[in-house]
C-alpha positions in Angstrom: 154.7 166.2 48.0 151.7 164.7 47.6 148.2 163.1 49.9 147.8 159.3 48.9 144.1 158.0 49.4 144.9 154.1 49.3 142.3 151.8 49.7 142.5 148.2 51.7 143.5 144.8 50.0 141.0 142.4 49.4 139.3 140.1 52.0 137.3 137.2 51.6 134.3 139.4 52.3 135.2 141.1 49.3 135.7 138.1 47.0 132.3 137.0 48.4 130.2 139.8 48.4 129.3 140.0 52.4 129.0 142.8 54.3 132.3 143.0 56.3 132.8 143.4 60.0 135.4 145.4 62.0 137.8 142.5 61.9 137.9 141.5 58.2 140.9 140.3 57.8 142.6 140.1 54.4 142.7 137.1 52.2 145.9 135.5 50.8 146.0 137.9 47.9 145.1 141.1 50.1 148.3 140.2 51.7 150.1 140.5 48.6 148.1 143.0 47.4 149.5 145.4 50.4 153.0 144.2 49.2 153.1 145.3 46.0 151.5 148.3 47.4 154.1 148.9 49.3 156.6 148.5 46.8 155.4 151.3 44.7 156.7 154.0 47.8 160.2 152.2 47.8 161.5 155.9 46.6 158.4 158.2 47.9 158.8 159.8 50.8 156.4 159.2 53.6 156.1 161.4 56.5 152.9 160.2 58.1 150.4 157.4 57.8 147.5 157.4 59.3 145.2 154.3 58.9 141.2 153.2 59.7 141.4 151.1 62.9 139.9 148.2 61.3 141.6 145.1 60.6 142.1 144.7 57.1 143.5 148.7 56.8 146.0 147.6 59.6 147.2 144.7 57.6 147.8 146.5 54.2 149.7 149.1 55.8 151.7 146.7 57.8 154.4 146.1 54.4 154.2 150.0 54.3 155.6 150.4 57.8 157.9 147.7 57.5 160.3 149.6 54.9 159.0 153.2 55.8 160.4 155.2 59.0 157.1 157.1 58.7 154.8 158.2 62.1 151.7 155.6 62.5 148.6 156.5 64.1 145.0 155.3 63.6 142.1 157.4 63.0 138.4 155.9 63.7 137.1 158.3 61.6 138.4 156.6 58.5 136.3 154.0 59.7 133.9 152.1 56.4 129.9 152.9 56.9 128.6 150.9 59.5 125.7 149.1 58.4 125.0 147.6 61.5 122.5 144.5 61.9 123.5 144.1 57.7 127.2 143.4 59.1 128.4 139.3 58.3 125.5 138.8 55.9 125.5 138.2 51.9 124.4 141.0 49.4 122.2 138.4 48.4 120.1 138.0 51.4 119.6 141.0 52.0 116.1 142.3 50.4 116.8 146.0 49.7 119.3 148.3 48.0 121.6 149.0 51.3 123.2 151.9 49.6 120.0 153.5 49.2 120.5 157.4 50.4 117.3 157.0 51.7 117.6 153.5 53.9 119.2 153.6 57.3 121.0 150.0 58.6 119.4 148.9 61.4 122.1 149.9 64.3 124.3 151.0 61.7 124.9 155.0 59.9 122.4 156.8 57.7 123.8 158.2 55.0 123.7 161.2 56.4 125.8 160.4 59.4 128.3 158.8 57.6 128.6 162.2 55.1 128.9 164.2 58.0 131.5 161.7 59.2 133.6 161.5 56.2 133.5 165.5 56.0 135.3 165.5 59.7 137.8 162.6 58.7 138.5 165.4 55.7 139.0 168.2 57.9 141.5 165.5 59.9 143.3 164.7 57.1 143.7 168.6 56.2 145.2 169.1 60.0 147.7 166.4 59.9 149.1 167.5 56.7 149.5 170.9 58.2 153.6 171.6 58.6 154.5 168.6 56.7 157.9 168.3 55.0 156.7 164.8 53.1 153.9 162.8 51.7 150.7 161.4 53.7 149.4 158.5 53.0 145.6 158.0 54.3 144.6 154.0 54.3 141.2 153.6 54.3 138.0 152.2 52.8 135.4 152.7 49.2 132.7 154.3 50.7 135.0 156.8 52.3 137.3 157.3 49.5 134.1 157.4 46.7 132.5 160.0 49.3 136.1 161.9 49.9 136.2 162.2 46.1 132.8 163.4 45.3 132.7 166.2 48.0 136.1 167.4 48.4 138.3 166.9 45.7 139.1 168.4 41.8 138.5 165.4 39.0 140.5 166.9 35.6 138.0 165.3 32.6 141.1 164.2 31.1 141.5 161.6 33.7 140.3 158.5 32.9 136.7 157.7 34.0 136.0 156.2 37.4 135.1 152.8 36.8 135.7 151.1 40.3 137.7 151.2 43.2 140.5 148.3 42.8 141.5 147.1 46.4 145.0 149.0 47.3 143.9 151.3 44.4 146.0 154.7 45.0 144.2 158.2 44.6 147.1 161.1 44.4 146.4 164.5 45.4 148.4 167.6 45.0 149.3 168.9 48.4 150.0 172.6 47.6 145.8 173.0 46.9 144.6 169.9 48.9 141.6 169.4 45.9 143.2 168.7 42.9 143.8 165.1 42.0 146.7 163.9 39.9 146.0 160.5 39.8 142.8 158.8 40.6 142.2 155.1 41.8 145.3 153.7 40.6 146.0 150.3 40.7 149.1 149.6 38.2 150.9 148.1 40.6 149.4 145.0 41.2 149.6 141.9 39.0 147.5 141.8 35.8 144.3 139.6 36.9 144.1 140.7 40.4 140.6 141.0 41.8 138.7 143.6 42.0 136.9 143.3 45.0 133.9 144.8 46.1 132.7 147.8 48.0 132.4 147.2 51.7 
């Protein structure tokens, strides 16, 4: 029985390097991205997925459903970082480092805000694995896994080092402590080549 952190396929926002909105939607190869996802929990058994309400979480847990009888719900808290105003716009055009601790989005989440968000979509995931007979799966974004990872969870130095965060890449946790991580950011599953898309 394990926790599976799974991020999103890839969207165009991805492949282009633009600040994505709520409603991202995932490209052609996010699409089958989330099917060869789901492919990988043919023989895993899935008690509960619970899912970011954005669009492009939705759509790569959508295969998942479709051959698991699991319970669905969605959680806002597993929301990405809101960066506000910086939403629909290129990295390029925009003249500062965004991901700056110290820089807050115009109508968007400081850094802080988003930590002390992340630490309560933690404590969520903690309650609905409570009393659970199977696995969880937790769809949700980077930002949130990169933040999940850093502040709540055990890295063994004899995984390999964190390079990136492959869409659909698949972070395992052992369920009996909660911390300790068995596999991290795995992405074997999809084809050789596929993108690696990026952050937000």
């Amino acid at each position: 029985m394990s926790i599976y952190l799974i991020r999103h396929g890839q969207t165009n926002g991805n492949r282009d390097r633009i600040v994505q909105m709520p409603d991202t939607p995932l490209s052609e190869l996010g699409h089958q991205q989330a099917k060869q996802l789901a492919q990988t929990f043919q023989n895993i058994s899935i008690e509960k997925i619970i899912c970011s309400d954005y669009m492009r979480t939705q759509q790569t847990a959508a295969p998942l459903r479709a051959i698991k009888q699991s319970t669905f719900s969605l959680q806002p808290l597993l929301r990405e970082r809101s960066f506000g105003d910086l939403r629909g716009r290129p990295y390029d055009e925009i003249n500062t480092d965004f991901f700056a601790e110290s820089y807050a989005p115009p109508n968007g989440e400081t850094h802080q805000q988003f930590i002390e968000r992340v630490h309560h979509a933690w404590q969520l995931v903690l309650t609905t694995h409570q009393n659970m007979q199977g696995s969880l799966i937790v769809m949700t974004h980077g930002l949130v896994l990169r933040e999940i990872i850093k502040q709540h969870l055990i890295v063994d130095e004899a995984i390999s080092p964190l390079s990136n965060f492959q869409n659909t890449c698949i972070t395992e946790i052992d369920a009996t402590d909660k911390k300790t991580v068995l596999r991290l950011c795995d992405a074997q599953h999809l084809d050789k080549g596929s993108a690696i898309g990026a952050t937000v």
